[in-house]
C-alpha distance (Angstrom), angle and dihedral (degrees) to the residues before:
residue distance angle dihedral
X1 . . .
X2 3.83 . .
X3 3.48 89.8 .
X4 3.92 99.5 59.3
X5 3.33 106.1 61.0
X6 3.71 116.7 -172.6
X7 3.81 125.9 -142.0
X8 3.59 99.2 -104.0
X9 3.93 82.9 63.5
X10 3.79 98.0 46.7
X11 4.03 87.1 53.1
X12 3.65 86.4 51.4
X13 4.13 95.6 57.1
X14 3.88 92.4 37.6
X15 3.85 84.1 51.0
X16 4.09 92.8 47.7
X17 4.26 84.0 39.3
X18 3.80 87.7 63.0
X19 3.78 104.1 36.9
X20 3.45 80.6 43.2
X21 4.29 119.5 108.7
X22 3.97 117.0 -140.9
X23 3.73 93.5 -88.7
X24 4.22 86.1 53.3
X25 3.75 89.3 48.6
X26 3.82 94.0 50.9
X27 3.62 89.3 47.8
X28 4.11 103.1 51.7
X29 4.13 84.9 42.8
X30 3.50 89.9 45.8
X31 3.92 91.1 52.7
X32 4.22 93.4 36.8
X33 4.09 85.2 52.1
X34 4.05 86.1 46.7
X35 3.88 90.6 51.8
X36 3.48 93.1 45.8
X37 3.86 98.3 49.2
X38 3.88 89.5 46.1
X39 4.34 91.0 50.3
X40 3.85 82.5 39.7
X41 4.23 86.6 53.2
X42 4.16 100.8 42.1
X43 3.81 95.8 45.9
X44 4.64 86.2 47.8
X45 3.55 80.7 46.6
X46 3.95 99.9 49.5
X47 3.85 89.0 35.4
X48 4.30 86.1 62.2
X49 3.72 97.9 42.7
X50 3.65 89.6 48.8
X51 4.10 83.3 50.8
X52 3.62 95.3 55.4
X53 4.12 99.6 38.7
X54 4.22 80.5 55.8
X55 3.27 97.3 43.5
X56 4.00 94.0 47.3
X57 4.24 87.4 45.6
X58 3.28 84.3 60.4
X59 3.25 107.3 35.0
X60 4.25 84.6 60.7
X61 3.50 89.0 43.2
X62 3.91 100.4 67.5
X63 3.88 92.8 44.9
X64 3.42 112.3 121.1
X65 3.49 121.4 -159.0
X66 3.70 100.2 -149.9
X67 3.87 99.7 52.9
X68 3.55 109.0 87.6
X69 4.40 122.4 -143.5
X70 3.36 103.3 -87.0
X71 3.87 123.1 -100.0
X72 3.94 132.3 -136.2
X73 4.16 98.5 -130.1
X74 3.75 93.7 -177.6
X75 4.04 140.6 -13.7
X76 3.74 118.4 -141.6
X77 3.84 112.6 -170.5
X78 3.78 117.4 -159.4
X79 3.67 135.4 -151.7
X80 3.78 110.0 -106.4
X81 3.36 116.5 -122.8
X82 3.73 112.8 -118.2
X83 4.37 118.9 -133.9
């Protein structure tokens, strides 16, 4: 997978990092900071679905059939007190 990289492969890109000329450099730290953001960006994302599917299981798990919503008997408004 992309995302194991074995040694071999990390010789490789510090090998093409040094060889490399300024515009090279830019370009493979460009790309690592790219990777980074988008591994940064799927596990934020996976980390807030997983949020909501746990907070919706238990939301529906403390529902309780036999207590009603609850009900506004009566409103009393009172003067405000002035300061």
């Amino acid at each position: 997978m992309a995302s194991e990289t074995p040694p071999q492969n990390l010789e490789n890109w510090a090998d093409r990092f040094e060889q490399s000329g300024w515009l090279g450099r830019a370009a493979l730290l460009g790309g690592g900071a790219v990777r980074v953001t988008a591994n940064l960006l799927d596990k934020a994302l996976d980390r807030a679905a997983k949020t909501v599917v746990d907070a919706e299981q238990a939301f529906r798990g403390e529902l309780d059939p036999n207590v009603s919503d609850a009900k506004i008997i009566e409103e009393i408004e009172e003067p405000r007190k002035r300061r």
